[in-house]
N, C-alpha and C positions, 0 to 999 in steps of 0.2 A: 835684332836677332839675339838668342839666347840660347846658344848649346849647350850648353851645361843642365840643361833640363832636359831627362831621360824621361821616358816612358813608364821604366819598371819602378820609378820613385811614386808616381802616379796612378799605379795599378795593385791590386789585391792579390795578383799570382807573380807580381814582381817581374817581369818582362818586357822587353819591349826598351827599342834603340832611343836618339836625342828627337827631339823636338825641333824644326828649323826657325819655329818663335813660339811664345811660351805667354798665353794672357791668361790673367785671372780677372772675374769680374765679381765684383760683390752685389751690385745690384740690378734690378730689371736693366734701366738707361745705359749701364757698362754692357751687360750681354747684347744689347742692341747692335750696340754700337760697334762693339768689337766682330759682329757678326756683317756687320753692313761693313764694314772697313774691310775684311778680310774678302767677301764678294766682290765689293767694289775694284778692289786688286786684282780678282782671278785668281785668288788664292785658297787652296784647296785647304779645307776646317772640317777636321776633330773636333766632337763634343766630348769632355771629359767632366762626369759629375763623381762620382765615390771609386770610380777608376774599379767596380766589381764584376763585370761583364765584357770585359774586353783584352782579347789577346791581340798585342801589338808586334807588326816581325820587330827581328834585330835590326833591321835600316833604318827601323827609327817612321819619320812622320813627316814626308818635304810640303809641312806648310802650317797654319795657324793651330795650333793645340790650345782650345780654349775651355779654360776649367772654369765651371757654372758654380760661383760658391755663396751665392744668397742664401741669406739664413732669417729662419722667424716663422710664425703660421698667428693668425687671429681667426677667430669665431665671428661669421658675419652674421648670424644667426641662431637663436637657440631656444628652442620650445617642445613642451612635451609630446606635444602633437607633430612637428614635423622633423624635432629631431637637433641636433647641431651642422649646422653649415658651416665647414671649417676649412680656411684657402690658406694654403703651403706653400712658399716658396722654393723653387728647383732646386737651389743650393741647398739646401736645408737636411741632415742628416737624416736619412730613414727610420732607423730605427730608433731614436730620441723623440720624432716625432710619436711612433707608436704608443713607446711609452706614457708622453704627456698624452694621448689620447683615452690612455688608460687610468691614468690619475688624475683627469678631467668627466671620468665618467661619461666619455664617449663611445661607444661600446661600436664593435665591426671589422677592429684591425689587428686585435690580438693576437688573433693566429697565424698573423706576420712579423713576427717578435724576432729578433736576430738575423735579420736578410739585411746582409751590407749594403750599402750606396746610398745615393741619394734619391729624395724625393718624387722628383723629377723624370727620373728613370724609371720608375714604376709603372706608369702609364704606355710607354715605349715597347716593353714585354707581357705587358700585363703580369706582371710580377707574382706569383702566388706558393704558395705552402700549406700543407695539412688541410687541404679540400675549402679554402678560402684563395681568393685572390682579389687585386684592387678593384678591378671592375664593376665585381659588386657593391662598392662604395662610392667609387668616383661621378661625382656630377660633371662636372667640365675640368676642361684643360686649357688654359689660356698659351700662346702659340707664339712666337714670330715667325711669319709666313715669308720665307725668304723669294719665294717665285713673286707674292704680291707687294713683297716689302712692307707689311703694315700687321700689325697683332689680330689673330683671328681669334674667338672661342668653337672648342668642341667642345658639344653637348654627349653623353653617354655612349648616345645612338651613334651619332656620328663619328666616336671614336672605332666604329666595329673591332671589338674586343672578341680576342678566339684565344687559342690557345698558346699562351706566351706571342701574343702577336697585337695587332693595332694598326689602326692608321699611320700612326707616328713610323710604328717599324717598317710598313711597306714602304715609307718614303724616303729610305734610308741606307744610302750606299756607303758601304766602309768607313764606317761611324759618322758619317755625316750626314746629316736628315735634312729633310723641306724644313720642316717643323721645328723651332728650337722651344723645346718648353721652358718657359717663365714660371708658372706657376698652375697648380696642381688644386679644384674643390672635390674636398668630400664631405657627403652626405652621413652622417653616424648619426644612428640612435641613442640616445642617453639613457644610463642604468648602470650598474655594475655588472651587470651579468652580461658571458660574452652571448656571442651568434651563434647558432645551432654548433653543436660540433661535428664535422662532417665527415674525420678524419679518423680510421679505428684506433690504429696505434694512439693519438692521441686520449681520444676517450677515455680507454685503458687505463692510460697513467693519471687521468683525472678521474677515475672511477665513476664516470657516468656513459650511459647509452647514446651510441650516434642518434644525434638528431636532441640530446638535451644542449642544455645550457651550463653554465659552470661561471664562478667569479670571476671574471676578465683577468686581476693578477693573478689566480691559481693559474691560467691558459697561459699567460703569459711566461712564468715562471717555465711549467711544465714545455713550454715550444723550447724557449732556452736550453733546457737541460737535454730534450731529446739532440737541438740541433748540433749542441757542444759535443755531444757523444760522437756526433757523425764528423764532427771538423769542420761544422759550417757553421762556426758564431767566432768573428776573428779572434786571433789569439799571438800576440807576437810572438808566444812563447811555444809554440806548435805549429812544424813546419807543415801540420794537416793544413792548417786553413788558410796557406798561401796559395789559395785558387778562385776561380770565377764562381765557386760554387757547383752545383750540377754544369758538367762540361756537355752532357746532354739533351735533348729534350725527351721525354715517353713518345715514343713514335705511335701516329696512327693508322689502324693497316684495317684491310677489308675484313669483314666475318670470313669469310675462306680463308686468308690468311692466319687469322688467329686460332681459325681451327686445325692449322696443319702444326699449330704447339703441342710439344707437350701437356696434358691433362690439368699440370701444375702448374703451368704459368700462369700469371696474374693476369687480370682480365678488366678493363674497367666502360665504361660509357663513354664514348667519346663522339667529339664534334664530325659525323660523317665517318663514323667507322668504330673501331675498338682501340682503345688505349690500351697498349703496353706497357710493363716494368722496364726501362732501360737497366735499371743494375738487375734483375735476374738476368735478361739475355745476355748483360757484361760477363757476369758470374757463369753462367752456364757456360757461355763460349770457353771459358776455361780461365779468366781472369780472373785472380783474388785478390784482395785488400792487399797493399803494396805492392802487384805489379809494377816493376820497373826497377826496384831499387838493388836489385844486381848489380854491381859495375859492369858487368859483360852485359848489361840490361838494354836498349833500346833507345835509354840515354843518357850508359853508361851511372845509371842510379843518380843524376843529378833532378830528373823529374820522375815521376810514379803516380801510380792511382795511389788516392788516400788511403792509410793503412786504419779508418775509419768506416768508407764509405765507398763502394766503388764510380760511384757516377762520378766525384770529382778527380779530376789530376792536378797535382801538385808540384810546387817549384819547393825541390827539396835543399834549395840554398845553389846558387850558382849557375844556375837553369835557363837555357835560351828560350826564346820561343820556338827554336827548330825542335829544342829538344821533347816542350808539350808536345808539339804538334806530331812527332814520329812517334810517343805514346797513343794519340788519337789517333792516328791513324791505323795502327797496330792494333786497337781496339775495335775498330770501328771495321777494317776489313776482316778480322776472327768473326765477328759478329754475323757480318754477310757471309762468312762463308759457311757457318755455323747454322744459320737459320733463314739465311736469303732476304733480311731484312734490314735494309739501310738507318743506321745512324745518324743523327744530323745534330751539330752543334748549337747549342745555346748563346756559347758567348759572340760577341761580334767579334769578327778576325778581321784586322787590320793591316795591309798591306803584306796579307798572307792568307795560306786556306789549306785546307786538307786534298 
């Protein structure tokens, strides 16, 4: 047993109580095994990869907290005609690997440049930004199957990829999943030049037309620079991007409902209905860039929405998870009451909930 291992040392928004054991594993055979060990027990397992999506309470975590830190990716394939076959290991830094995808002239992931965590996790939310996400890339995901006890492969299909969602994720109760991903293939096309650009604000700042193409490092540079603006490319040095990132997801709501908005709210395509802006209805509801940092604030200004960006809430240094979480929810019921349209969290919440 190892108490002395916190949560908030392990996580991106810094929260979250001790650990009741504390594994790390560096390669496939360790996360196996520490996964079969911990079942084998009865013992209740936290996956912890880049620690960017997950709000943990202050109690902490009664049982295996196991951090996936395999690192490395190869090319198992590469041709002009089909492309580069390139398989990632779970541990493996996300956006390092982006990079070398980019200075590999593999072209498809650029305009997921600065999204924290690992690898591994991508697949789990279907991870995406600026009108790209992994799904579009991902060939398979290789699996430890803890119901069969033996490594499965998901093929694309099989993954059923929606929106910030996945097989992985429906199988996954308070951060613990069926599925422990190993290892992660993507399918990339090789060139310099990125994937259509889908995203307006991006376009813009690359000065070309959605739907062109652009130099993979100009895309990448330009995601950078917009995301740092908003507080979501970490920064030890900016209490903005001690957070899980967008705290929520764009809700989808019926055409009747999107029609009872106002004229100017954003409107998008969505899987089975219309996508909404979660930070205009934050914003509308009457939320501005640093809600919270009042001390008479909600939580007493030790967390706040980014004074960047409203989708994220921030640990403004000394910040519980009670103290997120009464921001979110302070958010999230102005919202309903504002427009009648429920909020719902991105990050996983961990022995806590709104």
């Amino acid at each position: 047993m190892n108490e002395q291992t916190f949560l908030h040392s392990l996580t991106t928004l810094g929260v979250g109580g001790p650990a009741r054991t504390f594994v790390q594993a560096t390669t496939e055979a360790e996360i196996i095994a520490a996964v079969r060990q911990a079942d084998d027990a009865g013992t209740p397992l936290l996956i912890v990869g880049g620690g960017s999506n997950l709000v943990v309470s202050d109690d902490g975590f009664d049982g295996t907290v196991l951090k996936i830190a395999s690192t490395g990716f190869a090319a198992s394939s590469e041709d002009t005609c089909g492309g580069a076959s390139v398989v990632v290991q779970a541990g493996h830094d996300w956006d390092d690997f982006v990079h070398q995808s980019v200075l590999h002239a593999w072209s498809g992931l650029e305009a997921l440049s600065g999204i924290p965590g690992a690898a591994g996790a991508t697949p789990v939310q279907n991870v995406g930004a600026y009108g790209a996400d992994v799904g579009q890339t991902i060939a398979s995901v290789r699996v430890w199957d803890r119901e069969r006890s033996a490594v499965r492969t998901f093929t694309n299909s099989e993954l059923k990829f929606g929106y910030r969602d996945s097989i992985i994720k429906a199988g996954t109760v308070n951060g613990s999943p069926r599925h422990v991903v190993l290892t992660v293939e993507f399918q990339l096309l090789l060139g310099r030049m990125s994937a259509p650009i889908k995203y307006a604000e991006l376009a813009r700042r690359l000065g070309v037309e959605v739907g062109q193409r652009a130099n993979s490092l100009e895309v990448r540079r330009a995601v950078l620079a917009l995301r740092a603006s908003k507080g979501m490319v970490l920064d030890p040095a900016d209490r903005d991007t001690y957070s899980t990132g967008s705290f929520f997801t764009n809700p989808i709501v019926t055409p009747e409902a999107a029609d009872a908005l106002p004229a100017d709210a954003p409107r998008y395509p969505g899987a089975g209905g219309v996508k909404l802006s979660a930070a205009w209805l934050i914003e509308r509801a009457g939320f501005a860039k640093g809600f919270g940092l009042a001390d008479d604030g909600v939580a007493s200004g030790r967390a706040s929405l980014s004074t960047k960006h409203t989708l994220a809430i921030t640990n403004r240094g000394g910040a519980s998870a009670s103290d997120v979480l009464a921001v979110a929810r302070t958010v999230r019921d102005g919202v309903q009451a504002k427009f009648g349209i429920s909020l719902h969290p991105e990050p996983v919440l961990v022995g806590c909930s709104l």
